[in-house]
C-alpha positions as CSV (number, residue, x, y, z in Angstrom):
1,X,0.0,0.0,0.0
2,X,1.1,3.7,-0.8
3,X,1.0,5.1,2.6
4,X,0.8,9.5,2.6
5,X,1.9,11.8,5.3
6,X,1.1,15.0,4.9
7,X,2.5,18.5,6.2
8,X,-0.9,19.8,8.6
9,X,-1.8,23.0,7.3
10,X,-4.3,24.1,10.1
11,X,-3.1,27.2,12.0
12,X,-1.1,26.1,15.3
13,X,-0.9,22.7,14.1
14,X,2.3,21.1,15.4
15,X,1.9,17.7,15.1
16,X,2.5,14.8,12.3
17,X,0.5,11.7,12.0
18,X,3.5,9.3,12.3
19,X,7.6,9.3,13.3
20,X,10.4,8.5,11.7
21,X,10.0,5.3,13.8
22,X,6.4,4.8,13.0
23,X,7.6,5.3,8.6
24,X,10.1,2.9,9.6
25,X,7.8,0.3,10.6
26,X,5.2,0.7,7.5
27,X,8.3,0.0,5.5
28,X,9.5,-3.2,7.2
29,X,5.5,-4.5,6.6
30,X,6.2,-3.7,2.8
31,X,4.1,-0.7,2.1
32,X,5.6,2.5,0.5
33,X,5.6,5.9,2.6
34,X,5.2,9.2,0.8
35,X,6.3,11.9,3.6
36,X,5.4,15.8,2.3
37,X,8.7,18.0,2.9
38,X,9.0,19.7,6.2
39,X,6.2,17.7,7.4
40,X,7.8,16.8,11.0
41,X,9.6,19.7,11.3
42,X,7.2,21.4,14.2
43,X,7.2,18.2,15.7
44,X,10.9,17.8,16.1
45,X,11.4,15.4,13.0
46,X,13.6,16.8,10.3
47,X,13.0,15.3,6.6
48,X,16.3,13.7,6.5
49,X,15.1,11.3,9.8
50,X,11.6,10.5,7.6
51,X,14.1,9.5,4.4
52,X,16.7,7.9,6.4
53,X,13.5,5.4,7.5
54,X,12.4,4.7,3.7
55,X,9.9,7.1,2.7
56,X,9.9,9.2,-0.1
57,X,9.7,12.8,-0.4
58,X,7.1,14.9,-1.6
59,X,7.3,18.7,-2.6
60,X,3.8,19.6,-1.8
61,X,0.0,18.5,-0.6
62,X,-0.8,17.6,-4.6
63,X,2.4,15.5,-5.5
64,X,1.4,13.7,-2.0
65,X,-2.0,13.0,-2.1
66,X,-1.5,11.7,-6.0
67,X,1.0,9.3,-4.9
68,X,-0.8,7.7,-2.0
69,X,-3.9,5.9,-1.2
70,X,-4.1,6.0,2.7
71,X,-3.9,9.4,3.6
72,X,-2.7,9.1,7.2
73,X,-3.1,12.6,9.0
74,X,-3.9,14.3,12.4
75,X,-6.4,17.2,11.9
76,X,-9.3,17.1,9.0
77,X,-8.9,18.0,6.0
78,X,-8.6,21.9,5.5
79,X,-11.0,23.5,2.5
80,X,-7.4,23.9,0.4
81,X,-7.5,19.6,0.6
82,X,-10.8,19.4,-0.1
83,X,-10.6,19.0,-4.0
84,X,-7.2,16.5,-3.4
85,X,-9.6,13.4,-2.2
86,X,-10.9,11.4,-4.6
87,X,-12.6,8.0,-4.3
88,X,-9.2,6.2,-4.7
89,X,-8.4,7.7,-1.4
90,X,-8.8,6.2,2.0
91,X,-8.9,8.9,5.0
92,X,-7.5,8.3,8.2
93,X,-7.2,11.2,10.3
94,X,-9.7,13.3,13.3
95,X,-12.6,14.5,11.6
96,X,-14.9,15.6,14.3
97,X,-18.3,15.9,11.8
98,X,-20.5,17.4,14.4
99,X,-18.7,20.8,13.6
100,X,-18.5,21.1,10.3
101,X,-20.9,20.4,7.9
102,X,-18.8,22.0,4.9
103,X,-16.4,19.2,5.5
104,X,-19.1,16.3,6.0
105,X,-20.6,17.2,2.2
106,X,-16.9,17.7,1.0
107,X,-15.7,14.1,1.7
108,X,-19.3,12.9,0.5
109,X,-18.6,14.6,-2.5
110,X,-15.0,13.1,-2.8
111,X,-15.9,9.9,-2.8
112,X,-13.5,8.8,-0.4
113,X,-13.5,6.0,2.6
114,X,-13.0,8.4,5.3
115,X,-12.3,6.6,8.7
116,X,-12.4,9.3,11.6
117,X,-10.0,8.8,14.7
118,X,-12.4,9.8,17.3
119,X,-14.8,7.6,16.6
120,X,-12.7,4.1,16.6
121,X,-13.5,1.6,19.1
122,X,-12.3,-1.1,20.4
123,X,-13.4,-4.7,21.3
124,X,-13.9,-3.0,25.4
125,X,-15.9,-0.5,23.7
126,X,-12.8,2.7,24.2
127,X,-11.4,5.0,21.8
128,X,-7.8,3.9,21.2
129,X,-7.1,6.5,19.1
130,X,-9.0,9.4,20.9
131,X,-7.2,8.5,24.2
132,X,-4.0,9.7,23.8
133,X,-4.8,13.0,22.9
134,X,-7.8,13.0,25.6
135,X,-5.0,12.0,28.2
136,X,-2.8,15.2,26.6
137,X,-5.5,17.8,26.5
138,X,-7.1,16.7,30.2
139,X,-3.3,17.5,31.2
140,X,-3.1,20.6,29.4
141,X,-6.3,22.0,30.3
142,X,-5.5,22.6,33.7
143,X,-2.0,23.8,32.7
144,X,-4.0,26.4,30.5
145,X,-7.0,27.0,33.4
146,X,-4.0,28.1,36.3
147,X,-2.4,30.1,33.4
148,X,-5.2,32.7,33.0
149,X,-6.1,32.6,36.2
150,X,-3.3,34.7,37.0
151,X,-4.2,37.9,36.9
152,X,-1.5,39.5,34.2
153,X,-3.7,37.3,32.2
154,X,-6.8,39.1,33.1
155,X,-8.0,36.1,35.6
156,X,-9.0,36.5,38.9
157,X,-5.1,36.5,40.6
158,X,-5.6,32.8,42.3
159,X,-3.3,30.2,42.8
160,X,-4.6,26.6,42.0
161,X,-3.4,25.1,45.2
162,X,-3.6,27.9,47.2
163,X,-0.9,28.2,50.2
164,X,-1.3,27.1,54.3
165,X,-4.1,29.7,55.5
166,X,-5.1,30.6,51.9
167,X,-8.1,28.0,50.6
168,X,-6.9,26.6,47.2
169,X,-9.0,27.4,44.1
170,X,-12.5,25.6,43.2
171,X,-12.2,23.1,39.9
172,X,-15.0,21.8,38.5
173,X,-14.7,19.3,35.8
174,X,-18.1,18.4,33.5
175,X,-17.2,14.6,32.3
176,X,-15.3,11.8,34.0
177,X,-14.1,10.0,31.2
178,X,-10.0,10.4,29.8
179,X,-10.3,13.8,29.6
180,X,-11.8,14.7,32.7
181,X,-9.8,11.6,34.9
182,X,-6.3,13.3,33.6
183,X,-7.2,17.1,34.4
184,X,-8.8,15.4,37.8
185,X,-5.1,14.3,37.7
186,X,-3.4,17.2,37.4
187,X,-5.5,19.6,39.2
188,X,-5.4,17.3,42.4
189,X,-1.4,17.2,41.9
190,X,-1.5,21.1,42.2
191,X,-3.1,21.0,45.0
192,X,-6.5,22.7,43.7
193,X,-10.1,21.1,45.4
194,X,-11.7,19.3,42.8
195,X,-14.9,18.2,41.9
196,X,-15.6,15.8,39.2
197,X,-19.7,15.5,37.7
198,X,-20.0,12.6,35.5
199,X,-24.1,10.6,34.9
200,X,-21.9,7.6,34.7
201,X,-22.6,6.0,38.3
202,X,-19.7,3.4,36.9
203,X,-17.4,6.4,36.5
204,X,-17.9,7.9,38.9
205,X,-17.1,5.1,41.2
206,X,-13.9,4.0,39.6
207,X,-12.6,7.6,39.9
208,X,-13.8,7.6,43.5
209,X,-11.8,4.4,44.5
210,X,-9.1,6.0,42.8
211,X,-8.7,9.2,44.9
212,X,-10.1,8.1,47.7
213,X,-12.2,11.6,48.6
214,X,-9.7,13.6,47.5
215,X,-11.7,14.3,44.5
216,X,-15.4,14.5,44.7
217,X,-17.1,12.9,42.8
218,X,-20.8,13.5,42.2
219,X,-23.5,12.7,39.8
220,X,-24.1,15.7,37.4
221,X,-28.1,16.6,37.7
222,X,-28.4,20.3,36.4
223,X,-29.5,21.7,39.4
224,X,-25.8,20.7,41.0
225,X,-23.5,21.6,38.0
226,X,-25.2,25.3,38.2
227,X,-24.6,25.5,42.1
228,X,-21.0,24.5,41.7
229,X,-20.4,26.9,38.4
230,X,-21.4,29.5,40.5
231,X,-18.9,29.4,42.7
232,X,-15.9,27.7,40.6
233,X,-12.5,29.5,39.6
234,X,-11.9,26.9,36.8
235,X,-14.6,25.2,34.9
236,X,-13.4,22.3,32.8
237,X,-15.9,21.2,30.1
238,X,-14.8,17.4,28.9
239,X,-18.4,15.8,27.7
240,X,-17.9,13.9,24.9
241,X,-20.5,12.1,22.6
242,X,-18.6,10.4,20.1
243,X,-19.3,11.4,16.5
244,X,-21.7,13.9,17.9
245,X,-22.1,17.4,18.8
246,X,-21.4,18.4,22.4
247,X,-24.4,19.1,24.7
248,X,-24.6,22.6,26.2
249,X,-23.9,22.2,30.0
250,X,-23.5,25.3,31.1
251,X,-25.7,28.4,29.5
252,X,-24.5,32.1,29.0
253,X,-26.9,33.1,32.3
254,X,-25.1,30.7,34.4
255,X,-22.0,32.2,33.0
256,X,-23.1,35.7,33.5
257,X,-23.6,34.6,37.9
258,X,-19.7,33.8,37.7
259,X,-17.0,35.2,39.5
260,X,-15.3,38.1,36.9
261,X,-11.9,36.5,36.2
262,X,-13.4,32.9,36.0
263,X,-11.9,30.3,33.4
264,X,-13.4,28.2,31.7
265,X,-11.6,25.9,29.4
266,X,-13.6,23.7,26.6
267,X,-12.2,20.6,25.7
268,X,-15.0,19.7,23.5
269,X,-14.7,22.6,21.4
270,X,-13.8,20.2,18.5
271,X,-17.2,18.7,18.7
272,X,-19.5,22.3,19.0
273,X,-18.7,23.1,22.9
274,X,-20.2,22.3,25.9
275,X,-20.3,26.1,27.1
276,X,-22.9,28.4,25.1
277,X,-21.0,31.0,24.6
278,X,-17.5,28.8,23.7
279,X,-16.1,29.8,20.0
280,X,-12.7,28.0,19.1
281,X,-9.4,29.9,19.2
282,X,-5.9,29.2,18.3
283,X,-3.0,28.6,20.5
284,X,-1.7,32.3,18.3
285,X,-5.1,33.6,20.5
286,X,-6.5,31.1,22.7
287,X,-8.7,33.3,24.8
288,X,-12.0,35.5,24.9
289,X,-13.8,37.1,27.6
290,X,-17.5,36.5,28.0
291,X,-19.8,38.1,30.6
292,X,-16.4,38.7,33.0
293,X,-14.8,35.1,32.2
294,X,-12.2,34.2,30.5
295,X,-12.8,31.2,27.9
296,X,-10.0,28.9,26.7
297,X,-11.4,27.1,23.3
298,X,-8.3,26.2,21.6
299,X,-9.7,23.5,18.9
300,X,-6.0,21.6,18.9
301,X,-4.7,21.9,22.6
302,X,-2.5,19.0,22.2
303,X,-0.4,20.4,19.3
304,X,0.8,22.8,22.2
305,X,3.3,19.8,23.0
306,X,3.6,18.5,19.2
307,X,6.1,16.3,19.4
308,X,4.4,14.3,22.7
309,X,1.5,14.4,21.0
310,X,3.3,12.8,17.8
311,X,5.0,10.0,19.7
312,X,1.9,8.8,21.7
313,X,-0.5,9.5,18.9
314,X,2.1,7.0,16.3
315,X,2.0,4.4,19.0
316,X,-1.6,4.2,18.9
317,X,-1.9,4.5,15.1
318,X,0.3,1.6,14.2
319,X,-1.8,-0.9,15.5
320,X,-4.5,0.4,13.0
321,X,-2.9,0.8,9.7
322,X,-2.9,-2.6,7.8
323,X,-0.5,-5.0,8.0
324,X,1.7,-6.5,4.9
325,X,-1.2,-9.1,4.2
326,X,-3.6,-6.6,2.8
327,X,-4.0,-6.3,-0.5
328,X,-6.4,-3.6,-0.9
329,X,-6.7,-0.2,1.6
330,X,-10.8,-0.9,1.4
331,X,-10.4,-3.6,3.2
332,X,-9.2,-1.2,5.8
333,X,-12.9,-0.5,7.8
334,X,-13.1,-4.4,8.6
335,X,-10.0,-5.2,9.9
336,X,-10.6,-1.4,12.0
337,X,-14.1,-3.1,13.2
338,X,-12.3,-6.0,14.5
């Protein structure tokens, strides 16, 4: 197979959907690997590593997508792609639908077998591909949250953990699943008092018998998650249907009866938001105020740390791409469904 990497062309991308280590890998299974120039380059990979492995190089997006048949990348497709897909092409790649419907009728209109990252399950039901990312941008989101709370950044001046005789700050993180566990993570590490709604009793338990009550952990009817937004200095929004839009947790009156200098960070700004009044931003411009709070909707937050975010996202990806056996890349959606 005629396997394509391409150079991400959305703004603030850093990543690349596979390393050196991961070309080197398709090549020992016998397929051909078509690496774009400068492709790793914000990732830490320089085009000499990617050739050094066995792939061939390609000047631009057109001489690599007419050389390949599995497009392997990390974002979706932006509108200067669109008219590169044909129905020759197989996509592999995060699509995240839900938000775009431009995109949805131009890889209808391609023709293309598009298989989206996000959406990929397992034989236990998880996201293999989704998780490492999830795990990144849980981590980061709380990096991000303490950031502008700081008060040069226009937050409200508090420290996470607080210090002995000063109360830490009040995080509140909507969804208990990878996202929510790993800023749970993190948030407890800085010493913040956390509270984690999820209406998975499961979830709920296993993060309880996790942390042991330093986390609370508490079923998410409305009524609650507006009493504790009221009174939060970080809201976290991690809610994630897969392959569907976001629901709206938190409305722009709630928002309005926050504290001025609030954060709120959407993770699930790739799939619509889980805030009413989230928009996406850049890493160039990752924030907006609202009402008085600060809002962090960075669509990519993992490309923040592009080359972790290359390394873990190539481990998960090999075990996905088809092995030497397959003839044909359309017989890629079975062996995924496995």
């Amino acid at each position: 197979m005629r396997v394509g990497i391409p150079k991400e062309i959305k703004t603030g991308e850093n990543r690349v959907a596979l390393t050196p280590a991961g070309v080197a890998e398709l090549r020992a299974a016998g397929h051909e690997v078509y690496v774009m120039h400068g492709a790793g380059v914000a990732a830490g990979f320089s085009d000499a590593q990617y050739q050094h492995a066995g792939a061939h190089h390609c000047d631009s997006l057109v001489d690599l997508y007419a050389a390949a048949e599995l497009i392997v990348k990390v974002k979706e497709p932006q509108l200067q792609e669109y008219g590169l897909l044909t129905a020759h092409h197989c996509l592999f790649t995060y699509l995240h639908l839900a938000a775009s419907r431009s995109l949805t009728d131009a890889l209808l209109a391609s023709g293309a077998t598009c298989i989206a990252y996000e959406t990929l399950t397992d034989t236990q039901g998880r996201l293999p591909l989704l998780a490492p990312m999830s795990e990144i941008a849980g981590r980061m989101a709380v990096q991000a949250g303490a950031h502008h709370l700081e008060a040069a950044q226009g937050g409200k001046g508090v420290l996470l953990g607080g210090i002995p005789g000063v109360a830490p700050a009040n995080v509140l993180i909507l969804g208990g699943g990878v996202v929510g566990a790993n800023a749970a993570a993190m948030a407890v590490g800085l010493g913040a008092q956390v509270r984690v709604m999820d209406k998975s009793i499961a979830r709920l338990r296993h993060l309880d018998d996790l942390w042991r009550g330093r986390v609370i952990c508490e079923y998410a009817v409305q009524e609650r998650v507006n009493e504790y937004a009221r009174s939060a200095d970080l809201i976290i929004g991690s809610v994630l249907n897969a392959g569907a839009s976001a629901p709206k947790l938190i409305d722009c009156a709630l928002i309005r009866t926050m504290e001025p200098g609030s954060v709120l960070v959407d993770v699930a700004i790739d799939q619509g938001g889980c805030f009413e009044t989230s928009r996406a931003t850049t890493h160039q411009q990752p924030t907006y105020v609202e009402e008085g709070v600060i809002h962090y909707c960075v669509a990519n937050i993992p490309s923040a740390v592009g080359r972790t975010a290359t390394l873990g996202l190539t481990n998960a990806t090999l075990a996905f791409v088809p092995n030497n056996s397959i003839q044909n890349y359309t017989q890629l959606p079975e062996i995924l469904g496995r």
